[in-house]
C-alpha positions as CSV (number, residue, x, y, z in Angstrom):
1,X,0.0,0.0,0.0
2,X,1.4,3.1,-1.0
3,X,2.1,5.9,1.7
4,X,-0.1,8.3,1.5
5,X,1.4,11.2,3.4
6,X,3.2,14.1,1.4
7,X,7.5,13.5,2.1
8,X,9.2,15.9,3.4
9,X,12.0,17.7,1.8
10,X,15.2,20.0,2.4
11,X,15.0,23.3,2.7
12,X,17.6,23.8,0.0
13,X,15.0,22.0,-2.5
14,X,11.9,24.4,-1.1
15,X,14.1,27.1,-1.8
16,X,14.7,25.8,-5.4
17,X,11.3,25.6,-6.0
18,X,10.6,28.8,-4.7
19,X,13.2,30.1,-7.5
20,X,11.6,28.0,-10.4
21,X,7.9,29.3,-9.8
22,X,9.5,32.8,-9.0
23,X,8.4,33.6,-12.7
24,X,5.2,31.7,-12.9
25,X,3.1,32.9,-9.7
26,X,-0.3,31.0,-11.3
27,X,1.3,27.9,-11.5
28,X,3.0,28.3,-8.1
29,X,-0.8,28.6,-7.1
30,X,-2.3,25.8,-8.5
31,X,0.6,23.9,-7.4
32,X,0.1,24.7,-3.5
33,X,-3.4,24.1,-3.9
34,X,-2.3,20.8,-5.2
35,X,0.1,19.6,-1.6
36,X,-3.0,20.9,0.8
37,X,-5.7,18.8,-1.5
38,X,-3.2,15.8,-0.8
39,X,-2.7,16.9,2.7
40,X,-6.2,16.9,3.2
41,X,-7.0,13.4,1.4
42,X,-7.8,14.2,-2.2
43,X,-5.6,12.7,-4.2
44,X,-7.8,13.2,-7.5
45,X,-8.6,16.8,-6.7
46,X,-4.5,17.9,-6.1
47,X,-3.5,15.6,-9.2
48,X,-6.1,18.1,-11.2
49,X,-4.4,21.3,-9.6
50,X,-1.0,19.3,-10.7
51,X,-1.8,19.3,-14.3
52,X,-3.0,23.1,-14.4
53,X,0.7,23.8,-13.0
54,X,2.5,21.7,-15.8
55,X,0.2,23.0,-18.3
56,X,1.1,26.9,-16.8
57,X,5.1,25.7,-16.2
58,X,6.2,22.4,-17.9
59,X,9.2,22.8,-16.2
60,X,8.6,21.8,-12.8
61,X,9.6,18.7,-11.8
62,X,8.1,19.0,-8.2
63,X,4.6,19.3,-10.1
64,X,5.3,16.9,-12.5
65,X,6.7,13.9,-9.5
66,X,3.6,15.1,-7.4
67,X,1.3,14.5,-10.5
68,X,3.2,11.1,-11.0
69,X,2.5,9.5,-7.5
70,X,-1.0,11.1,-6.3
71,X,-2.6,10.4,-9.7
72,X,-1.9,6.7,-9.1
73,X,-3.4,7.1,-6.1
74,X,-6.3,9.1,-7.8
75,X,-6.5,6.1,-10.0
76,X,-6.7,4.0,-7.6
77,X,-9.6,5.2,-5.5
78,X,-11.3,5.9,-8.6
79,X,-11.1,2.2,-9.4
80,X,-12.2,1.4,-6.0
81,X,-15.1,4.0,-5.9
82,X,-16.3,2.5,-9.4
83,X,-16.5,-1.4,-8.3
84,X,-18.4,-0.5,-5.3
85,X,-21.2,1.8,-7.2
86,X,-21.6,-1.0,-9.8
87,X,-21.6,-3.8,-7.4
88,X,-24.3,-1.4,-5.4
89,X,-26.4,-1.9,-8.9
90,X,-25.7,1.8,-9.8
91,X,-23.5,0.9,-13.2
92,X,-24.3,4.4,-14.7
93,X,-22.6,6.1,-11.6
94,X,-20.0,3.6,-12.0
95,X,-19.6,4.4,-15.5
96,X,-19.7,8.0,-14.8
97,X,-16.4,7.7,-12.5
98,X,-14.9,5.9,-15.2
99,X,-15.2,8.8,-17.3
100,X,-13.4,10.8,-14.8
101,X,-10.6,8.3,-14.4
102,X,-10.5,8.6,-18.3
103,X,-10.3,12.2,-18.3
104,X,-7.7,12.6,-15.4
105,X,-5.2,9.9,-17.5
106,X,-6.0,11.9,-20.4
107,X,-5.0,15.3,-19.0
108,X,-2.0,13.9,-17.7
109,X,-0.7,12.5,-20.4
110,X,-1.3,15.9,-22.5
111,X,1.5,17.5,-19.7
112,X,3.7,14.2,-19.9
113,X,2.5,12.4,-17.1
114,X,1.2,8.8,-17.5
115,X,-1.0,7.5,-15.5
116,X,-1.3,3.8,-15.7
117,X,-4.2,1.5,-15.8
118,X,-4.6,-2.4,-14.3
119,X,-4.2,-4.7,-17.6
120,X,-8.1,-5.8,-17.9
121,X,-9.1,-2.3,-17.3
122,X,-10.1,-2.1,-20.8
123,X,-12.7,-4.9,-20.5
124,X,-13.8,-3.9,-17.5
125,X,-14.8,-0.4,-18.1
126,X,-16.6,-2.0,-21.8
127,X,-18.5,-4.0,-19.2
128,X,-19.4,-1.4,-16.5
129,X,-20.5,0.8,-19.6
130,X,-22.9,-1.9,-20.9
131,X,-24.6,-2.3,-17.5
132,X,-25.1,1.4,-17.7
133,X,-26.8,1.3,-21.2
134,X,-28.9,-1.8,-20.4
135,X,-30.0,0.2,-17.6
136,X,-30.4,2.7,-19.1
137,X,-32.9,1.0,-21.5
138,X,-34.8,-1.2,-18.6
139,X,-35.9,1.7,-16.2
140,X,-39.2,2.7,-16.2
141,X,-38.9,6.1,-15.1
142,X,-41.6,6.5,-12.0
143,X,-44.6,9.7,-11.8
144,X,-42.8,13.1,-12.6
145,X,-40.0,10.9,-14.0
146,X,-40.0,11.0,-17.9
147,X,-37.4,13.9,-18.4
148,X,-35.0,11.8,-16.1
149,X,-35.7,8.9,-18.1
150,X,-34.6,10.9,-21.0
151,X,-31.6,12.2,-20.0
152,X,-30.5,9.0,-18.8
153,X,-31.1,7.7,-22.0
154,X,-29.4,10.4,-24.0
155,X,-26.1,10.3,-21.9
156,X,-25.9,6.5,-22.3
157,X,-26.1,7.1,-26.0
158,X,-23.8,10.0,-25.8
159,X,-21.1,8.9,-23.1
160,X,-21.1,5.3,-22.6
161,X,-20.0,4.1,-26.4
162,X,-23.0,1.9,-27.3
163,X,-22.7,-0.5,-29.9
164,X,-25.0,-0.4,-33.1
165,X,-26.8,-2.7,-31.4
166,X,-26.8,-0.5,-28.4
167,X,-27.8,2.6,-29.8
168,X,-30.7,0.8,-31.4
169,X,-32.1,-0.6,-28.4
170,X,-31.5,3.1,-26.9
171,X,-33.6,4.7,-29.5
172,X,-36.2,2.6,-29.3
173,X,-36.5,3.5,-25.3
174,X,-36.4,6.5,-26.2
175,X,-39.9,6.7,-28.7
176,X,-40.8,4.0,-25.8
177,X,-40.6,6.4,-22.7
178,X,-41.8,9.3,-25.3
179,X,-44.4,7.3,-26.1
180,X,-45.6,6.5,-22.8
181,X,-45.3,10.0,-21.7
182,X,-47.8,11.5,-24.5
183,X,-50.0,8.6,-23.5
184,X,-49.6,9.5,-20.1
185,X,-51.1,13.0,-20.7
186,X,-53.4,12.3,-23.1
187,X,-55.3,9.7,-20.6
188,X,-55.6,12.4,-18.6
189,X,-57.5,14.6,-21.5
190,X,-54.4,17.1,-21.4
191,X,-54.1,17.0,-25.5
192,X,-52.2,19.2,-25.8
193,X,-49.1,18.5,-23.8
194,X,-49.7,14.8,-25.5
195,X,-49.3,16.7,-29.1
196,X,-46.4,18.6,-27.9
197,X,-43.8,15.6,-26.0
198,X,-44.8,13.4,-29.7
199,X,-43.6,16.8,-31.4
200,X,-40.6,16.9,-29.3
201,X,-40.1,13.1,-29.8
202,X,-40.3,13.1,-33.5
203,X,-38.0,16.5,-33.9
204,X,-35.8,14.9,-31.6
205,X,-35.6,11.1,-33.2
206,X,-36.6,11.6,-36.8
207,X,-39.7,10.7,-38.6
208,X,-38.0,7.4,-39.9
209,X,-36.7,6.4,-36.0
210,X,-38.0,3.4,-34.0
211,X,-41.4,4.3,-32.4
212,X,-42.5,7.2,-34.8
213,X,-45.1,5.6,-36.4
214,X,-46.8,5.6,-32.6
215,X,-46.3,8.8,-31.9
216,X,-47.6,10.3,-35.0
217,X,-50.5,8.3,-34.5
218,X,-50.8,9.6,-31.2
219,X,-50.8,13.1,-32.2
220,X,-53.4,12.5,-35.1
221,X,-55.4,10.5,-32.2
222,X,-55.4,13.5,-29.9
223,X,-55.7,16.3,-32.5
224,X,-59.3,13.9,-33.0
225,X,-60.2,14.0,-29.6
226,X,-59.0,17.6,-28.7
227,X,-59.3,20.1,-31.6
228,X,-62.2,22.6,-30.6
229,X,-64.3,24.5,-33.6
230,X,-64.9,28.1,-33.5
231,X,-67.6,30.0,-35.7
232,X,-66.4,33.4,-36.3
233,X,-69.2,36.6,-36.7
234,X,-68.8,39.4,-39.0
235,X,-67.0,42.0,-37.4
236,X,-69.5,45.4,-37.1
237,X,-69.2,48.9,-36.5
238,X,-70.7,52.1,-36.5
239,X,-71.1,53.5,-39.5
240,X,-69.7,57.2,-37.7
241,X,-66.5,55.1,-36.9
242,X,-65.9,53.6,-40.2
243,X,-66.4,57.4,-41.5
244,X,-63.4,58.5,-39.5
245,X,-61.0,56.7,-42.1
246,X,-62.9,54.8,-44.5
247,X,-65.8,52.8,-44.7
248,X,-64.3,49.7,-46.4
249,X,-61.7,49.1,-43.1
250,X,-64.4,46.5,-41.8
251,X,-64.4,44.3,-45.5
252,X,-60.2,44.5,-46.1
253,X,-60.1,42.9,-42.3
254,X,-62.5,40.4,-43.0
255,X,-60.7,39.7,-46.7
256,X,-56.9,39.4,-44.9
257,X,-58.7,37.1,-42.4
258,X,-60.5,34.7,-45.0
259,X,-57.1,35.3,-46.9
260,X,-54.1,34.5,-44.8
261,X,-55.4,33.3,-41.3
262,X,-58.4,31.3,-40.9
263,X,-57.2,28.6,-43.0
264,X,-53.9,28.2,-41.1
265,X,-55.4,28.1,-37.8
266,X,-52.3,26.7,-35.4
267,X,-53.0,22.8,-34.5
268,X,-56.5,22.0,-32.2
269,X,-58.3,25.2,-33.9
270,X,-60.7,25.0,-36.9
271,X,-62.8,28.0,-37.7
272,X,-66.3,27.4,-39.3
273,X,-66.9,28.4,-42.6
274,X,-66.1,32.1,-42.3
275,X,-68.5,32.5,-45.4
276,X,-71.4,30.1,-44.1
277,X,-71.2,31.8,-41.0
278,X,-71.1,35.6,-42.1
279,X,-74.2,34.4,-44.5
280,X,-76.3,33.4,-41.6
281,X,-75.2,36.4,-39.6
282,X,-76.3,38.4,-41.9
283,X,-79.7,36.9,-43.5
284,X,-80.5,37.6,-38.9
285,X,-79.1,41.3,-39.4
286,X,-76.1,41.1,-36.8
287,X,-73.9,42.7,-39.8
288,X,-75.2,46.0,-38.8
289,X,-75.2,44.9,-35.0
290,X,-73.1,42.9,-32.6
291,X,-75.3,39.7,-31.9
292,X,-75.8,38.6,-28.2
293,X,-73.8,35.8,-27.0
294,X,-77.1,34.0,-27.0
295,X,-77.4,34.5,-29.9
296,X,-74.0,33.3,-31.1
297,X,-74.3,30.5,-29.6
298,X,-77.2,29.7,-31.5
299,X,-75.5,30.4,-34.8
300,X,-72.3,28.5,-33.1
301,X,-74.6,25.8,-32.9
302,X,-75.8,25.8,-36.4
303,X,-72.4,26.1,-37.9
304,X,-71.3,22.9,-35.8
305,X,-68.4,24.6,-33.8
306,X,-68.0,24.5,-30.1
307,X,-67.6,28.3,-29.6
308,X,-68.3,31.5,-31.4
309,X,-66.4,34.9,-31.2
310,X,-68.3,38.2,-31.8
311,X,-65.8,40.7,-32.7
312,X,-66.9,44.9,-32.9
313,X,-64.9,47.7,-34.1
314,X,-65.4,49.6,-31.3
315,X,-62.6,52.6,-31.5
316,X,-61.1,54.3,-34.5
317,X,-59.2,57.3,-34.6
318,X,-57.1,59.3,-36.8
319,X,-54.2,61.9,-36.4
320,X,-52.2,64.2,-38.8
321,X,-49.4,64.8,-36.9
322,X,-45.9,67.3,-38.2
323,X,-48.0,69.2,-40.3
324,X,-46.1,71.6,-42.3
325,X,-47.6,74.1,-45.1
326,X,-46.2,76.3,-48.0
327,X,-47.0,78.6,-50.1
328,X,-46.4,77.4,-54.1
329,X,-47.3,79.9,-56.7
330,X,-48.9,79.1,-60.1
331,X,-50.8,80.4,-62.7
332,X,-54.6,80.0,-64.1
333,X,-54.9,78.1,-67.3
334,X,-56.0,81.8,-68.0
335,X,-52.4,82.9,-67.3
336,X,-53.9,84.8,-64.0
337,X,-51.3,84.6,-60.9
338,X,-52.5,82.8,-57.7
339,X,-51.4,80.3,-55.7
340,X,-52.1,77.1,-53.6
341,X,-51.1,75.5,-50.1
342,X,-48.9,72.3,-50.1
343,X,-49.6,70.4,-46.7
344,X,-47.6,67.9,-45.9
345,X,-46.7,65.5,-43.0
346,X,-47.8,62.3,-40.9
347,X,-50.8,60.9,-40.7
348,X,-51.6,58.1,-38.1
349,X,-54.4,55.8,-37.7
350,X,-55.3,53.5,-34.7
351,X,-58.1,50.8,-34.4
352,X,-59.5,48.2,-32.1
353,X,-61.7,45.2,-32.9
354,X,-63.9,44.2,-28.9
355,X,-63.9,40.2,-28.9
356,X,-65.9,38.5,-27.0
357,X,-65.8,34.0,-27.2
358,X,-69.1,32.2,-26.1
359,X,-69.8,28.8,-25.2
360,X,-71.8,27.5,-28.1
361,X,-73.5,25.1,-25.4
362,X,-74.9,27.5,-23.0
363,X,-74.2,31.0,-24.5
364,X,-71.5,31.4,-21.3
365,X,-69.3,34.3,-22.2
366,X,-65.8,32.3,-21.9
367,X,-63.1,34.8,-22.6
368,X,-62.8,38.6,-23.6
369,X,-59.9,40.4,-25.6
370,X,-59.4,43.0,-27.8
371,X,-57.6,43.6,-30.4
372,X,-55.8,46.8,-31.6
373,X,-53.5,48.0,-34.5
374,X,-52.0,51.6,-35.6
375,X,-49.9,52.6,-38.8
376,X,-48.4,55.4,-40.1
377,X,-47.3,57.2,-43.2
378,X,-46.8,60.6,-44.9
379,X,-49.0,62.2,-46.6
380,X,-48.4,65.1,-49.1
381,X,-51.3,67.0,-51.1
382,X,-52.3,70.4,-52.4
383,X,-54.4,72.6,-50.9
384,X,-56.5,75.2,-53.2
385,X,-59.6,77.6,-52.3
386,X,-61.1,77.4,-56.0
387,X,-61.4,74.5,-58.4
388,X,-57.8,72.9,-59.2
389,X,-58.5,72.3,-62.4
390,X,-58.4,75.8,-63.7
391,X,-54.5,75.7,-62.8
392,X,-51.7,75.3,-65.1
393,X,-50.3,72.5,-63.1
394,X,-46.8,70.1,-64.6
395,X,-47.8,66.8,-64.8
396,X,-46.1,65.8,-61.3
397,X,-47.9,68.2,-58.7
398,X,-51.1,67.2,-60.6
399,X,-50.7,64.2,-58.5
400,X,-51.4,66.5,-55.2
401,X,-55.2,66.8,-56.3
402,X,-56.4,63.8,-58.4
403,X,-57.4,61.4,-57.6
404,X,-58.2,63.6,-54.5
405,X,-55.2,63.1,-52.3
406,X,-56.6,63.6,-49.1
407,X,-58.9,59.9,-50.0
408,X,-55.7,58.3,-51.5
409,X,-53.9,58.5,-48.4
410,X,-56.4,57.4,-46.1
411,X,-57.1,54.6,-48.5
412,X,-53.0,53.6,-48.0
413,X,-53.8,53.8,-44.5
414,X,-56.8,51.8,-44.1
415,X,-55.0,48.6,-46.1
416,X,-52.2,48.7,-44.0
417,X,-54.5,49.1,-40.6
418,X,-56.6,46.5,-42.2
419,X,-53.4,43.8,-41.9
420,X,-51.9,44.5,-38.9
421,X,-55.8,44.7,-37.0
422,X,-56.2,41.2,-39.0
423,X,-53.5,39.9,-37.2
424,X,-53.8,41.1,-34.0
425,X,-57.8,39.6,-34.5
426,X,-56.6,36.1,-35.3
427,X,-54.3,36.2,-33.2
428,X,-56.5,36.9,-30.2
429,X,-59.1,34.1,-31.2
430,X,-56.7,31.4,-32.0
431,X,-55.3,32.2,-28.2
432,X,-59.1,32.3,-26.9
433,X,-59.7,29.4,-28.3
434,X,-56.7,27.0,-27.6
435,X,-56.9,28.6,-23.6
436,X,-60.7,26.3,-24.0
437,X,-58.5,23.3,-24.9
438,X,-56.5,21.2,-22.0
């Protein structure tokens, strides 16, 4: 058995090692951190502090003699520690220390420093490491337990040098514990969660990986059971608000809607027939008025869907904002001089859409949001007491008065309002709607 206490030496030798690290004071550090770990039982803790000295100052042989006798030791105990975690049937702890053994000889050798191993260690790590995968593959991961599952799985796969074999059989407990977990959840009717660890699984394992067949048809089987119907009402409005910017703001919403959202509702949403629906709505008259959730939920019920969502422009409002005005002379097609205003500037425009989701079952108001949107842009246009026309305008400036600028710009204003409030809107729902679905 090898003596584990530190020797003493000379002073003359202290003294020469006081001159050699002179230069280096880090690797003087590290070095005296290495003789109090060893004075205080840690072999593989000083050996560490060893090999940050050499890697600082190669040339110190005190380092580099320390190094060579405490990482034995190290190796030692970490042999030791090893057999006794795997014999205790925890082979993946065992492994683990292996892996540090394997990493201390390896940083030892990069400073010049081997660190030898028994003869059979090679088979005997392969061994301790196949324990740790088959495992790694037979535990059933307990309540709460799937994510530890996982990881134990994945470090197996990554650490422990599986065969083909191996990394098959890991795989497949993989999609097996993924399984089981969207299982799990959907037994439970939480659909969603079940949807989401299959996604996860498949993103994580591959489409053509063990096990993926299952969990796609797991997330087809709860998309089935889960995915909730909405029936969408006409969005109305006042006709005094609409007149504040323009009176088509209403129809370009509903047009990006049908357009670009409601057929790409996010997974567990389906919206009604936006054209059925606003049909009915109409034919009753709610396109000139909100309808009351009841009934909604009697058109909800109609159009099949589990909820409905009345949705009212209830706030519009527009701003011209860093107006500026000049004074541009011209002449009269008559050759008379006069002159006209040009305005120019920022105009602003800000809407929101009231939603309100009802149970289609019992007309229950559910969930309330609202939706808002404003845009911007400049706006530049002529400004003339008398008919424009009579002025000898060049072709450009023209442009300031016909088409009637003032309508253009608003017009710019309302399409861009219109897509950003179209957004916002189906945004709004598809939350309402998937905060209905566990």
């Amino acid at each position: 058995m090898r003596d584990l206490r530190v020797p003493a030496r000379p002073f003359a030798l202290a003294f020469l090692l006081v001159a050699l690290l002179a230069g280096c004071p880090t690797a003087a550090k590290r070095y005296e951190q290495g003789v109090e770990l060893e004075q205080r039982g840690r072999p593989l803790d000083a050996a560490l502090r060893y090999v940050e000295a050499l890697r600082r100052e190669p040339g110190l042989a005190e380092a580099r003699a320390r190094l060579a006798e405490t990482g034995a030791r190290a190796v030692d105990g970490l042999l030791g520690e090893s057999a006794a975690l795997d014999a205790s049937g925890r082979p993946a702890q065992a492994a683990e220390t292996l892996l540090r053994l394997d990493a201390l000889r390896r940083d030892a050798s990069v400073v010049g420093v081997t660190l030898a191993a028994p003869g059979d260690y090679a088979a005997r790590r392969r061994a301790v490491f196949d324990r740790a995968i088959d495992a790694a593959v037979a535990g059933a991961p307990g309540a709460g337990g799937w994510e530890d599952a996982l990881r134990r799985l994945e470090r197996a796969g990554a650490a422990f040098g599986p065969s083909a074999e191996q990394r098959e059989r890991l795989a497949q407990a993989r999609s097996g514990v993924y399984l089981a977990w969207g299982e799990s959840e959907a037994s439970r009717g939480r659909y969603r969660a079940a949807y989401g660890v299959a996604e996860r699984a498949l993103r994580a394992l591959g489409s053509s990986a063990p096990g993926a067949a299952g969990l796609a048809a797991l997330q087809a089987d709860v998309l089935r059971r889960g995915t909730a119907r909405v029936a969408i009402l006409p969005i109305t409005a006042d006709d005094d608000l609409l007149r504040r910017l323009d009176d088509k703001l209403v129809r370009e919403v509903e047009d990006v809607l049908a357009e670009r959202h409601w057929g790409g509702a996010p997974a567990f949403v389906e919206v009604a027939d936006p054209q059925r629906v606003g049909r009915e709505a109409r034919r009753e008259g709610f396109g000139r008025r909100a309808a009351t959730p009841r009934e909604a939920a009697r058109l909800a019920r109609e159009a099949g869907a589990d909820f409905a969502v009345v949705a009212e422009l209830d706030s519009v409002r527009v701003e011209e904002r860093d107006v500026r005005e000049s004074r541009r002379s011209v002449r009269t097609a008559e050759g008379a001089d006069t002159a006209y205003a040009l305005r120019e500037g920022r105009v602003q425009g800000w809407a929101r859409v009231a939603l309100t989701m009802v149970d289609a079952r019992d007309a229950r108001v559910l969930d309330r949001a609202t939706a808002t949107a404003d845009r911007s842009g400049s706006f530049r246009r002529g400004v003339f007491a008398g008919d424009w026309r009579t002025l000898a305008l060049p072709r450009g400036d023209r442009e300031l008065f016909a088409p009637p600028a003032e309508t253009r710009d608003r017009r710019e204003l309302t399409l861009d309002l219109a897509g950003e409030l179209a957004e916002r809107v189906a945004r709004e729902v598809f939350d309402a709607v998937l905060r209905q679905v566990p």
